[in-house]
N, C-alpha and C positions, 0 to 999 in steps of 0.2 A: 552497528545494529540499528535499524529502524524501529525507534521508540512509538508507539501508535496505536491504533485501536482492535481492537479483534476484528476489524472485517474483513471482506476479502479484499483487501486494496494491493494490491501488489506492489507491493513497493513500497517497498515500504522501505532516516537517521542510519549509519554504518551499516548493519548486513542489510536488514530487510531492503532496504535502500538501495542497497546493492552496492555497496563499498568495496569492489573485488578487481583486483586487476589480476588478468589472466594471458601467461605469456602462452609457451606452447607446448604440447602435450596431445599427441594422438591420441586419440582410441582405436584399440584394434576392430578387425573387421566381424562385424556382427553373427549374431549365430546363425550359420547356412541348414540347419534340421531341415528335413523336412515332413516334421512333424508339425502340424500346425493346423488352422482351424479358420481361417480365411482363405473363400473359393480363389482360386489363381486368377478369374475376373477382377477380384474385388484388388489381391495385391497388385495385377497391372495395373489397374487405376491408380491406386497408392503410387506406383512408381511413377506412369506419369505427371500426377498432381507435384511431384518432388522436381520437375525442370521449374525456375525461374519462371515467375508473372509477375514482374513491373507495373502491368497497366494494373492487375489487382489491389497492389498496395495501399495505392492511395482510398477505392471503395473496400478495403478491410477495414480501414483506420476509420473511416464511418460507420462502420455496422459497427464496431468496438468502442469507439464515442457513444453513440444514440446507448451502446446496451449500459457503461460506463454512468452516462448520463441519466438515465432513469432510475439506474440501481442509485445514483448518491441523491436524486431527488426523493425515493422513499426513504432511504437511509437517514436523510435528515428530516424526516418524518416519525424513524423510527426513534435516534438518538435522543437528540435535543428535545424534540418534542415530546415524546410517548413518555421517555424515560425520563423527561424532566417533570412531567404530570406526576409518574407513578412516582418516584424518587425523589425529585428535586436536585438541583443542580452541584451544590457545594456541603449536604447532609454525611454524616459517618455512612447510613442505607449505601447513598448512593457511591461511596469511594468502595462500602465492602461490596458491592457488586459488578462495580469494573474491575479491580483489581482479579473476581473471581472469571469474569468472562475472558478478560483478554488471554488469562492463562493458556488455554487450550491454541489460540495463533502463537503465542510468545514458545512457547514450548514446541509446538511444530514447525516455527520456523527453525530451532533451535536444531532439532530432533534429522527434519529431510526436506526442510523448507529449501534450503539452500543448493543442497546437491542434485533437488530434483530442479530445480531451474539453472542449474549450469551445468546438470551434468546430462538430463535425460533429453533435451530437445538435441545438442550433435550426434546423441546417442541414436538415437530414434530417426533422424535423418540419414543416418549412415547406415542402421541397419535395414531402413526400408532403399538406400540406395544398392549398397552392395552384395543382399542377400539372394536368394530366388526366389524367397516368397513374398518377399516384399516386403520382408519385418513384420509376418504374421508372429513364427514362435517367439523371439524375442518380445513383440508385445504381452503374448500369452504367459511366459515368465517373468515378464515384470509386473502385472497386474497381480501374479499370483504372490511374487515375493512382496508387495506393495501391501497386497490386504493380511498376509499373516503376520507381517514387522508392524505396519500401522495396529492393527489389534491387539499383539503382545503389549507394546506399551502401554496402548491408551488404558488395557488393563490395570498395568501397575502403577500407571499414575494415579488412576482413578484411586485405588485402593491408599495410594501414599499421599492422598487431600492433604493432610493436615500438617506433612512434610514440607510440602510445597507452597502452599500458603505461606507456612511459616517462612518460608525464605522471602517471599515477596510481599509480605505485611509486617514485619518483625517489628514495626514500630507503632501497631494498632492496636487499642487498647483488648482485654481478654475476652468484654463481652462482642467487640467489634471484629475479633479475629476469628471465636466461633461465628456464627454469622457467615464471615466470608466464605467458610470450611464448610458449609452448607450449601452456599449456594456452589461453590466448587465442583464435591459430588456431581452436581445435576449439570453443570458445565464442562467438565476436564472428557467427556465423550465429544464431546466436539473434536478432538482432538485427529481420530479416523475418520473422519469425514471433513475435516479441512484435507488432509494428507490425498484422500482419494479423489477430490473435486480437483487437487491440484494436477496429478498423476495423471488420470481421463483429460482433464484439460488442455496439459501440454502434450500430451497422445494427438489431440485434436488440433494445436497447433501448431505440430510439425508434421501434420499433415492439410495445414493451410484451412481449416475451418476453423475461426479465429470466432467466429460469432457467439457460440452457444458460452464458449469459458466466461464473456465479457456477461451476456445476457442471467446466466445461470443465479446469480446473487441479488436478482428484479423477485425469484420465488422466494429466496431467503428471507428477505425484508417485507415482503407482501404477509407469509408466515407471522415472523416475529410479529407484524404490527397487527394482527389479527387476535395474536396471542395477551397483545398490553391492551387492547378491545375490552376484550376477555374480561382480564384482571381489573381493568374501571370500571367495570360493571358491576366486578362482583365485592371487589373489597373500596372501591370510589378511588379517589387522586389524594397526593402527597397531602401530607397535614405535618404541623408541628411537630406532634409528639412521633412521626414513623421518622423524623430525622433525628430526633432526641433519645427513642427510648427502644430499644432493640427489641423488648418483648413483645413490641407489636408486630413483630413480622413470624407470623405462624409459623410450621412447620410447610401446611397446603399453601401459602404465601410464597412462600419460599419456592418450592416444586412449580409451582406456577409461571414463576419469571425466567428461574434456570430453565424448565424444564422446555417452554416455546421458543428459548433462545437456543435450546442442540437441534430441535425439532429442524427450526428455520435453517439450519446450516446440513444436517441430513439433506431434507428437501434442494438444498441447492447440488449438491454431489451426485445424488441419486439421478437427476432430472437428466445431469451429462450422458449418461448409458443411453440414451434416444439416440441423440447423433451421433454417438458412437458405431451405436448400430446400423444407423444409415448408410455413413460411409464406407459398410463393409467388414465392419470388424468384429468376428467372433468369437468373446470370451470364451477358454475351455482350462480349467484349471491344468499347468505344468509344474511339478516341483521336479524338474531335471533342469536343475539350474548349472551345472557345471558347464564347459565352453558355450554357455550360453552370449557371452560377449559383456553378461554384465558385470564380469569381475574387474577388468578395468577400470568403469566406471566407478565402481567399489572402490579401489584404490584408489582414484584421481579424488572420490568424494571424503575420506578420511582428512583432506585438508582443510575441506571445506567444514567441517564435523567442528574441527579443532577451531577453525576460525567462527562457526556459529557459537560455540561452547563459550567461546573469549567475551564476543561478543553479546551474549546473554547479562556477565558480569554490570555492563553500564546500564541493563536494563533493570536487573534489578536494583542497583543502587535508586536510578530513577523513580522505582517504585515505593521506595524505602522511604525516603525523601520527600514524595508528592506527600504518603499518607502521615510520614511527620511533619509537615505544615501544617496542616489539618487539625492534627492532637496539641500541636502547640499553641494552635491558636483557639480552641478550646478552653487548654488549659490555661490560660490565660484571660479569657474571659473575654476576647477580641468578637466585633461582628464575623460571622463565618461566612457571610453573604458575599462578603470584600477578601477572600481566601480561596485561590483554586486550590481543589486537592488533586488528586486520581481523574475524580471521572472529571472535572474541569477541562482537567490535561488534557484526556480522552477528546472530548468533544470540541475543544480546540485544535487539536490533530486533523480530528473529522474535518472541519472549517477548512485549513489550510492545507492539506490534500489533496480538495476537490479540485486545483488545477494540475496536480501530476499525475493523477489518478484521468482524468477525463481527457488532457491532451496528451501529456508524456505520457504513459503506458500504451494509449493507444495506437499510437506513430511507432513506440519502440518495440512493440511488441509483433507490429506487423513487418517488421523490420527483420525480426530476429531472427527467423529460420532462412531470407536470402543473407545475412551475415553468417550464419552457421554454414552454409554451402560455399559461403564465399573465402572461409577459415581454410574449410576441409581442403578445397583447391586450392589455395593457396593465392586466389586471387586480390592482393591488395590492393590495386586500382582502385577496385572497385569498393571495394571498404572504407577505404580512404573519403571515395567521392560519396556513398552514403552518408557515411559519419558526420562529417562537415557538414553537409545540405539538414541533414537532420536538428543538426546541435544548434544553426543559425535559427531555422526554423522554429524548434520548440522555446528557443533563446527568445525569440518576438513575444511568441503569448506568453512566455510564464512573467516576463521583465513587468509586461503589460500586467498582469496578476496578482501582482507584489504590489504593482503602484497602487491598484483598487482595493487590496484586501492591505493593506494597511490605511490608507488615508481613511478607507469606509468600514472601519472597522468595525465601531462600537456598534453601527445601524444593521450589519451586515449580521453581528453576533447577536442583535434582538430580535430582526428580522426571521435568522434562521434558529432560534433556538425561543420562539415567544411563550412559551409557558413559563419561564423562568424568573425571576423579580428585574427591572430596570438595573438594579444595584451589581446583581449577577452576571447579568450583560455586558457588564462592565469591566467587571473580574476579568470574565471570559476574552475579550475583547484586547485586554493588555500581552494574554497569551499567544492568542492570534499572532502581534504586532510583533511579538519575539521569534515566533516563528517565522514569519514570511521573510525577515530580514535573509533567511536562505534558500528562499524556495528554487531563485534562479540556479544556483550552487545544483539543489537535490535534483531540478527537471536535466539539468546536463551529465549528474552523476548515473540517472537514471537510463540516460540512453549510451552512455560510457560504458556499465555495467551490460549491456546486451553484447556489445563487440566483446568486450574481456570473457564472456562465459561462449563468444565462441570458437575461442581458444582451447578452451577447455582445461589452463592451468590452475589450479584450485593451489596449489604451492605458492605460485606468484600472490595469487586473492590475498592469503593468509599472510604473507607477509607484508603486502602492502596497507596491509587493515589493522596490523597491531599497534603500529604508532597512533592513530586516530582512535583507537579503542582505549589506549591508556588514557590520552588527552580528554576524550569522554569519560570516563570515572572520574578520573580528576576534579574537572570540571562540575561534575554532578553530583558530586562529594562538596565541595565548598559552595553549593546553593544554598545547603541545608541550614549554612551558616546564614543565610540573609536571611531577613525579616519574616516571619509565615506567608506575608499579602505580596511576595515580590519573588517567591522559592520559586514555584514555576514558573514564573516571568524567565529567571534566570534559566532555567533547562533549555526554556526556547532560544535565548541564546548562544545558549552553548551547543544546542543543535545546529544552528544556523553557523558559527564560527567553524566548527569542523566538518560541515560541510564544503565549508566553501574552501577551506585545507582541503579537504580529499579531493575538490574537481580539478584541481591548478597540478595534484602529486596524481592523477588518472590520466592529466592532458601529457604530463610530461614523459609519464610511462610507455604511453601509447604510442609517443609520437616515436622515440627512440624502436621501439616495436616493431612500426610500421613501416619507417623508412619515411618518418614526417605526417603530419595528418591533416593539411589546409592551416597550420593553425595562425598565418599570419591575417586568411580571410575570415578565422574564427573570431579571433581578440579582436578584432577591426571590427567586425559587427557587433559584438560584444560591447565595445566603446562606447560606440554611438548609439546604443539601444537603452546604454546606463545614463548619458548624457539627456536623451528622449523621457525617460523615466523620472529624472528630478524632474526636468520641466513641469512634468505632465501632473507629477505629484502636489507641486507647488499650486495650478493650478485647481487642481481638484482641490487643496486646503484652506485657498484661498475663499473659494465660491461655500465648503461645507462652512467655513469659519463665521458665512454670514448669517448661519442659522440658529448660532448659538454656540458655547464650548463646546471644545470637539469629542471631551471625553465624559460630558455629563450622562447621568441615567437617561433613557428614550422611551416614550411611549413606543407599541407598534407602527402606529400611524406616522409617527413626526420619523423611525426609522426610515418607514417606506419610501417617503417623501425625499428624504436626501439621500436616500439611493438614487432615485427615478432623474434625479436634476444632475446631481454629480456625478453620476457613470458615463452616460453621454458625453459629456465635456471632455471628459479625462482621455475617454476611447478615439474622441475626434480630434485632439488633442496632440494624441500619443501616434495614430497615425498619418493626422497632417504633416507633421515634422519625419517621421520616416518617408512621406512621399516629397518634401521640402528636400531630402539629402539624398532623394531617389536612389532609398535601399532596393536592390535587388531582393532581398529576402519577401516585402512585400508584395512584390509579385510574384511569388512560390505561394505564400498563402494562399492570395484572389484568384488566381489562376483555376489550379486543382477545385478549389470550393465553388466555382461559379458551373467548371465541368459539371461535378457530380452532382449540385442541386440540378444542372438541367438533366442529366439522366437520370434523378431521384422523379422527376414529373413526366419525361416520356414513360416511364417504368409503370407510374402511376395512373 
C-alpha cells in the first residue's frame, strides 16, 4: 500500500504504488446493447481514437507533466505553506487533521482505488474496441453503477466517523481524537468524488485524452488554498495555544477547514464532465447491468478488494504509530518541534513524490492504454521494447532525483515548506532522506505496475503483494519501538527497503511472463546510473558542506542559496558522466525534449 497524502497523486508504498503483478486473465467481450446514448459519430471516433499513436505519446507525457507540474507547485502552496500557517507543522491540530483528511483517499483506494485502475482501463478499451457502439452502453453502466456504490458507502462511512477514526488514531489522546471525528464528518465525503474524478478520468484515458485527468487537481488546489485565504483572515495563523489547547478550534473553525478541503476535491471531479462531454460522451442513467460485461471485471476485481483490504492493514499500523510518536513525545516532555508525527509524514511524502508523480506517472500513464492494447493482442514485442525503454528512461531522472532530494534536503524542506520554524525543517528534512533512499525502487515499480494491470490478473497482484504487506507491518510495528524524533525516520525506511523488494520480485515476474524483458540492458543501465549518482552526490556534498553543516536549521534565504549553487553542479555533474559513458538513455531524453520544445514554439 502506498502510505501518502490525500491528494490526487496516483501512485501512490505497496497498493497505491501499485505493488501488483498481473499474470493473465481475459476479460470477456463487452456489452454489444444497443442501447445507448452516444451518437454513432461520436462512438466511430472513439474507435478510431483506440488504433495506436506512437508519435502522441511522447506530447501526452508533456500535457500530463506541465498539468502534474502546476498541480504540485500549488499543492505545495497548499500543504506546507497554507497548512503550516493555519496548523503548524508538528502540533496535535495539525496530526488530528491529516489523519482526518487522508481518510477519504486511504479508504477509496482501499474501497475501488485499485480495481478501477487495473481493472477498468482493459475494460474500456475492449469494450470501445469490440462492441458497435463503441463502448457507449457499457460506459453508461459504469458510470451509473460507479455513482450509486460510490454514494452507498461514502454514506456509511460518513455516518461511521468515529468508527473509523478510531481505527486510525487509536493512539491519540480523547480530546485529540474528538477533534479528528469532527473534522472527519466534513472530510469522509470526499470520498465520492475522489472515486468519480478517478472513474471519468480513466473513461478519458482510454480514450487517449490524458490531459484534463492530470490538469483537473490545478482547480482542487487553487479551491482549497482560496479556502485557508479565507480562514487567515478570519481566525489569523497558527499560534501556540491552537497547537496546545483543542478548545480553540471552534465548531465554524472546524467546518471551515474540512469543509474547503471536500469542496476542493468536488471541484476537481466535477470539472472532468467538460471533456467528457466534448469527446462525445453522453451520460444516460442504465441500471441494466447484467451481461453488461462488467461482471468479469467484478470477479477479476474481488482480488484486487482482497489485496487493497491487506494492504490497508500497514497503513493503518503506519498511522497508529506516526500519532504515537507524537503523544510520546508530549508525554515526555520532549521538544515536538524535533518530532515528525502524521502530518510531518504527510508533508514529507508530498516532498518526495514530486519526482514520480511529475515524471513516473506521466510517461506511464501515457503508456498505459498502448500496453493494455498491446496485452489484449497478445503482442509482446512490443511490451517488452516499451517496458525497458521506459524503465531506463524514468531510471535517469528519478536516480538523478534521489541524488538532489537527499544531499538538498534540509534547504529543499525550508525552501518548500517556509512558514514552518528552521527546527521543523529539519525534522521534516530527515523524513525526506528516508524516503528517497527508494524512490528509484517506487519510479520503476510505478511503471511495472502499468504492464501488470494490463494483464489484467488481480490473483497474481494479490499474491505477489502479501509477502511485502507482511514485511510492511512488520516493519512499521518495530518503529514504534524507536525513539519519538526518529519513529518516522524509520517508516521511510522501511518504505524504501520494500520497495526496492518488490521491484527486483516485479522484474523477476515479469520477465518469466514475458518470455524475458531486456533486463540485461535494464540492470546495465541501472549500474552505471547508481555508480553516476554516488559520484554526483559526493559532489553536491562536498560544495553544500562548504556552507556550513549539512543538517543545521536554515533561514529561507541561506536555503535558497544552496539550492541555486548546488543543483547546477550535481545536474551537470550527473550528466557529464552519463555522456563520459555515452549512455544511450541520454539521448532518449534530449532527443524527444528538444522535438517537442520546438513544436511547443511553432504551435506558439
Amino acid at each position: 500500500m502506498l502510505f501518502g497524502p490525500p491528494a490526487p497523486l496516483r501512485g501512490r508504498h505497496f497498493r497505491e504504488q501499485g505493488l501488483a503483478v498481473f499474470a493473465s486473465t481475459r476479460t470477456e467481450a463487452a456489452n454489444r446493447s444497443p442501447k445507448h446514448s452516444v451518437a454513432p459519430r461520436a462512438a466511430a471516433s472513439a474507435t478510431a481514437q483506440a488504433q495506436p499513436r506512437r508519435s502522441s505519446a511522447a506530447r501526452s507525457s508533456l500535457v500530463m507533466f506541465l498539468g502534474t507540474l502546476v498541480s504540485r507547485v500549488l499543492g505545495l502552496v497548499r500543504s506546507p505553506l497554507m497548512l503550516g500557517a493555519v496548523l503548524t507543522m508538528t502540533s496535535p491540530a495539525a496530526n488530528a487533521f491529516d489523519v482526518a483528511n487522508k481518510l477519504p483517499n486511504l479508504i477509496y483506494m482501499v474501497v475501488v482505488g485499485g480495481l478501477v485502475n487495473a481493472v477498468l482501463v482493459p475494460a474500456i478499451v475492449r469494450a470501445t474496441k469490440e462492441s458497435r457502439d463503441g463502448g457507449a452502453a457499457f460506459l453508461n453502466k459504469l458510470l451509473t453503477i460507479a455513482i450509486v456504490f460510490l454514494g452507498g458507502v461514502t454514506l456509511l462511512l460518513t455516518l461511521a466517523a468515529p468508527l473509523v477514526v478510531k481505527l486510525f488514531a487509536a493512539t491519540m489522546s480523547h480530546d485529540w481524537y474528538r477533534l479528528t471525528v469532527a473534522f472527519a464528518y466534513w472530510c469522509l465525503p470526499q470520498i465520492f468524488f475522489y472515486g468519480m474524478y478517478t472513474v471519468i478520468g480513466q473513461i478519458l484515458n482510454a480514450r487517449e485524452n490524458f490531459g484534463p485527468y492530470m490538469w483537473a487537481p490545478v482547480l482542487n488546489n487553487v479551491v482549497a488554498i482560496a479556502g485557508f485565504a479565507v480562514i487567515l483572515a478570519v481566525f489569523g495563523g497558527a499560534t501556540p495555544a491552537d497547537a496546545q489547547d483543542v478548545t480553540r478550534w471552534s465548531a465554524e473553525r472546524v467546518a471551515m477547514l474540512g469543509g474547503f478541503s471536500t469542496v476542493g476535491i468536488a471541484a476537481q471531479a466535477l470539472i472532468l464532465l467538460w471533456p467528457m462531454h466534448r469527446i462525445g460522451i453522453r451520460y444516460r442513467p442504465d441500471f441494466a447491468w447484467r451481461g453488461s460485461g462488467l461482471g468479469t471485471a467484478g470477479r477479476a476485481s474481488w482480488w484486487m478488494l482482497l489485496m487493497m483490504i491487506t494492504g490497508m492493514v500497514p497503513t493503518i499500523i503506519v498511522s497508529n504509530v506516526a500519532a504515537g510518536a507524537s503523544e510520546r513525545a508530549a508525554s515526555s516532555g520532549m521538544d515536538l518541534l524535533t518530532v515528525a508525527g502524521n502530518y510531518a509524514y504527510t508533508t514529507a511524502y508530498t516532498i518526495y513524490s514530486i519526482p514520480t508523480s511529475l515524471i513516473v506517472v506521466s510517461i506511464a500513464t501515457a503508456m498505459f492504454t498502448r500496453l493494455a492494447r498491446s496485452a489484449v493482442s497478445g503482442d509482446m514485442d512490443t511490451m517488452r521494447a516499451d517496458t525497458s525503454k521506459t524503465l531506463r528512461m524514468v531510471g535517469t531522472l528519478t536516480f538523478l532525483s534521489a541524488a538532489g532530494m537527499i544531499v538538498l534536503a534540509v534547504p529543499l524542506a525550508r525552501l518548500l515548506a517556509f512558514t514552518v520554524t528552521p527546527q521543523e525543517a529539519v525534522t521534516l528534512a530527515r523524513v525526506v532522506v528516508s524516503m528517497c533512499l527508494g524512490l528509484v525502487s517506487i519510479g520503476a515499480v510505478t511503471v511495472l505496475d502499468r504492464v501488470y494491470y494490463a494483464f489484467e490478473d488481480t490473483r497474481g497482484a494479490f499474491w505477489i503483494n502479501l509477502p511485502f504487506q507482511v514485511l510492511g507491518m512488520i516493519g512499521f510495528g518495530l518503529c514504534g519501538l524507536l525513539p519519538p524524533q526518529w519513529t518516522v525516520v524509520g517508516i521511510g525506511l522501511v518504505m524504501a527497503a520494500t520497495n526496492t523488494m518488490a521491484f527486483v520480485a516485479m522484474m523477476h515476474v515479469l520477465s518469466g511472463r514475458m518470455g524475458g524483458m531486456d533486463d540485461q540492458r535494464v540492470w546495465s543501465s541501472y549500474g552505471k546510473l547508481l555508480v553516476i549518482t554516488v559520484i554526483t552526490m559526493t559532489a553536491g556534498y562536498l560544495v553544500l558542506r562548504a556552507f556550513g553543516p549539512v543538517f543545521a536549521p536554515l533561514g529561507v534565504l541561506g536555503a535558497g542559496a544552496r539550492i541555486v549553487v548546488v543543483a547546477p553542479i550535481m545536474v551537470a555533474v550527473y550528466f557529464g558522466l552519463m555522456r563520459l559513458l555515452r549512455m544511450e538513455e541520454l539521448a532518449s531524453l534530449v532527443g524527444p525534449a528538444r522535438a517537442l520544445l520546438r513544436k511547443i514554439g511553432v504551435r506558439n
